[in-house]
N, C-alpha and C positions, 0 to 999 in steps of 0.2 A: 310715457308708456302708451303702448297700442291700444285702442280702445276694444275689447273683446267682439266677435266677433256674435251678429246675432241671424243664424241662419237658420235655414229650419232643424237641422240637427244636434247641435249642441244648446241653443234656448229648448226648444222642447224635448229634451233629456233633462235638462236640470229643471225644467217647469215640473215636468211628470215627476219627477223626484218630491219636489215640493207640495205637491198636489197629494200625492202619495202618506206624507205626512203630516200633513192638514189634516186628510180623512182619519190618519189613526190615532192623534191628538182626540178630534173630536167621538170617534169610536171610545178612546180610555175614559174620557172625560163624562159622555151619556151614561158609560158600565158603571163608575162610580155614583154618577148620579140616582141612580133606578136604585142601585147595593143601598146609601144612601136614605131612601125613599120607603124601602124594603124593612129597613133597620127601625127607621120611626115609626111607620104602623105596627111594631111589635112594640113599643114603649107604650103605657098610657099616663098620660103626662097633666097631671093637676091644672085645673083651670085656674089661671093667675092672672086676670083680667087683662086688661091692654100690655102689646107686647115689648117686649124691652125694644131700644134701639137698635138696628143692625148693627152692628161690629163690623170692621171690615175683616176681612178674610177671603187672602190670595188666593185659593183654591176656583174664586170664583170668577176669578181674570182666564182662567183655563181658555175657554174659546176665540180670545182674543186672537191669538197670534194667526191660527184660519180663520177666524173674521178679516183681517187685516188683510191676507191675501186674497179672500172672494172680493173683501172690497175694491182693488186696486185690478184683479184680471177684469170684475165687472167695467171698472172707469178702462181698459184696455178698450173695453170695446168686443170681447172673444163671444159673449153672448148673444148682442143685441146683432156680427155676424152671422152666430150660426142661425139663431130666429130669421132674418133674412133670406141667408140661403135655401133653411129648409122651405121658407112660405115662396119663394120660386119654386122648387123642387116643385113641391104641392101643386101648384099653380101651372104644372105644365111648363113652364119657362126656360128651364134648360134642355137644350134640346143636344146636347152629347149623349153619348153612349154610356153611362153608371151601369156598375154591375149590382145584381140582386143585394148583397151584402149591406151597401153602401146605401140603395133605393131604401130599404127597410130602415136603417139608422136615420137618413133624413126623414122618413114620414114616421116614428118614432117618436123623433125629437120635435118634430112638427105636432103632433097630438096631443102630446106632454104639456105644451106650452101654457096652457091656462092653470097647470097644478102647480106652474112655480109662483115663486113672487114674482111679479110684473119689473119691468124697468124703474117707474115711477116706487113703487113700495118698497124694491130693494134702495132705491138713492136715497130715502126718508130714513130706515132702520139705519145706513151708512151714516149721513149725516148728524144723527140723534149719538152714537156711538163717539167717531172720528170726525167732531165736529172742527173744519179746516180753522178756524179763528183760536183754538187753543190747542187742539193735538198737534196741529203741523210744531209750530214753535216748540212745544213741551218732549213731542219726536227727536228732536234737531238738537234741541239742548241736551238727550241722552245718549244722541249718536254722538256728537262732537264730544263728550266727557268720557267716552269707551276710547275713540280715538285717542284723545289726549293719555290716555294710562301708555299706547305704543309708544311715544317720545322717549319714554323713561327708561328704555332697556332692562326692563325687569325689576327696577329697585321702586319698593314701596313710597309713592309720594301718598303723605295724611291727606294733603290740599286738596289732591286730584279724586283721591276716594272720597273724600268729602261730598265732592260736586258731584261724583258719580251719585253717592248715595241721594243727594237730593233732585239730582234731576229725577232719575228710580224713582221714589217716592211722590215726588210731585205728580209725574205723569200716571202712577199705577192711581192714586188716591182720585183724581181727576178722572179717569176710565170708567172705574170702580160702579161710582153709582148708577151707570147708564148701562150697566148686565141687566140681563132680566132670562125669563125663562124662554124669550122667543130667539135670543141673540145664538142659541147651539145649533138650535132648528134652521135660523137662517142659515148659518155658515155652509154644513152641511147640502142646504139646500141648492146655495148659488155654486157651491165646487163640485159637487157631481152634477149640474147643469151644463157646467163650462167644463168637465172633463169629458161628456157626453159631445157635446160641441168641437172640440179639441180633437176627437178623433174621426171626426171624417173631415174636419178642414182640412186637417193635416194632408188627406187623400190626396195622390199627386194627380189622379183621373180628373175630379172635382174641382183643383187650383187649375187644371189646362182645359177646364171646359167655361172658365172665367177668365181666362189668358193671361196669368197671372204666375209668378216663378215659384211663390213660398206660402205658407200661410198668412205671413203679419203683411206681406204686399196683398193680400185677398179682405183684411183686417183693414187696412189701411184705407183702400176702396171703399168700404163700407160705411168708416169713420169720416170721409173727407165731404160724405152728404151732410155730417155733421158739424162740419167746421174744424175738426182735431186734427190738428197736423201729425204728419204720417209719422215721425218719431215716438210721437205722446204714448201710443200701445206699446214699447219697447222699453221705453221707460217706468210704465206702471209695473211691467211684469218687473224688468229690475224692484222695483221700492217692495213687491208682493213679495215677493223670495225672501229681498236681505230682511224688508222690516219684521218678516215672522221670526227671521232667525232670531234680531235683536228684544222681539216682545217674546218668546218664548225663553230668551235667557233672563228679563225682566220678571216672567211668573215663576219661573221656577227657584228664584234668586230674592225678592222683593222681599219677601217676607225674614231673611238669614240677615238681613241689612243691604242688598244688593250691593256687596263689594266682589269686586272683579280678583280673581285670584291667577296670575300671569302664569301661573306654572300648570296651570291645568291645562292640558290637551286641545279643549277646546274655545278657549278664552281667543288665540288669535282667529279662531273661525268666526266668534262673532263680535271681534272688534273688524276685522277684512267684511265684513255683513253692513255693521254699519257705516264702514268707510263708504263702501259700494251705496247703500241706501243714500247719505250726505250726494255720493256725485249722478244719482240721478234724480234729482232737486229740480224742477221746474227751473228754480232761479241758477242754477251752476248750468245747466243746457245753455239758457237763455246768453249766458254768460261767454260762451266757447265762440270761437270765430266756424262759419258755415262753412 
């Protein structure tokens, strides 16, 4: 099969799409929170000394699935170039012709820059969360156990629900403890950074005043002072897209026993999610002839 094409118009349609849906995830998810918040300061609730043990309780996986995608555009790299480009902008350094629009978005997002989290504090909150020594494998066992439900044409295997249901639960139970009340705010914080970013890289004035054909070639440049090879940004946004799709079928599912029901509508969108997520795998790239 052709490998999909990642150009600047069909990747960033389906980026924006997803980015889209990040933010309204975490928009539903804060309204509840506050309603929530709202609802307990009306209860006065008896002082019962030390508090029971948290319970787990799926509701609270909610920001996960745009965590999972700020994490993965952040490792693209789309941040650390718009920071770049704007601190030239700033700097005088680019010496094309930008129209007013475009000057104001870079110095903008140039001013901004201290009110987000830094490089270094977003890679810490990432880490502590999707830590790579147990999430990657724990990921990969529940992309590979969605996949395996397609083999079957539709007829219920116990085995395969089985394994779905425990990979689900291993990896949600595993997540779980590492939420906290900063994990919404980050999310939030790093995808309207990088959707701010994302709209003047995109600029075709801005790519040809860097000699450059697309955005992820401009991305690319950026990352190559870093050592990442110029695919690595194309692949993250791959894993950001499909893995939300696949941890967003995970929260809302985890808690009914996370079994996959083939007749639903959307079951083959995120079993094709995590097939997609499985083949941009550092190690399946690594794997392909050049």
């Amino acid at each position: 099969m052709a490998e999909p094409r990642h150009d600047g118009g069909e990747t960033l349609f389906a980026l924006s799409l997803a980015i889209g849906g990040a933010l309204a995830l975490l928009r539903a998810h804060e309204a509840q929170h506050a309603a929530a918040l709202a609802l307990a300061g009306d209860i006065d609730l008896p002082d019962l000394g030390e508090p029971p043990p948290q319970q787990f309780d799926a509701a609270t996986l909610a920001p996960l699935p745009p965590l999972y995608l700020a994490h993965q555009l952040d490792a693209a790299g789309v941040l650390r170039t718009g920071e770049l480009v704007a601190g030239l902008f700033a700097a005088g350094s680019i010496n094309a012709p930008l129209d007013a629009k475009l000057g104001n978005a870079l110095h903008a997002f140039w001013r901004g820059r201290n009110e987000r989290l830094n490089e270094q504090e977003r890679a810490h909150l990432f880490a502590q969360v999707f830590d790579a020594a147990t999430f990657e494998p724990q990921m990969r066992r529940l992309c590979e156990a969605l996949v395996a439900l397609a083999d079957n044409n539709g007829i219920d295997d116990v085995r395969e629900n089985v394994g779905l249901e425990h990979a689900a639960l291993t990896l949600a139970e595993g997540l779980w403890p590492a939420i906290s009340g900063m994990v919404a705010f980050a999310a939030r914080d790093v995808i309207e950074a990088i959707n701010a970013a994302l709209r003047f890289l995109r600029e075709r004035s801005l790519q040809v005043a860097f000699g450059v054909q697309d955005l992820w070639a401009m991305v690319a440049t950026a990352n190559r002072a870093q050592g990442v090879p110029a695919q690595a940004a194309r692949d993250h946004v791959d894993r950001g897209r499909n893995g939300m799709v696949v941890l967003r079928w995970l929260v809302d599912n985890v808690s009914r026993g996370a079994r996959m029901d083939l007749a639903d509508p959307q079951a083959q969108s995120v079993i094709a999610a995590a097939q997609r997520w499985l083949l941009a795998s550092p190690a399946v790239r690594a794997a392909r002839p050049a």
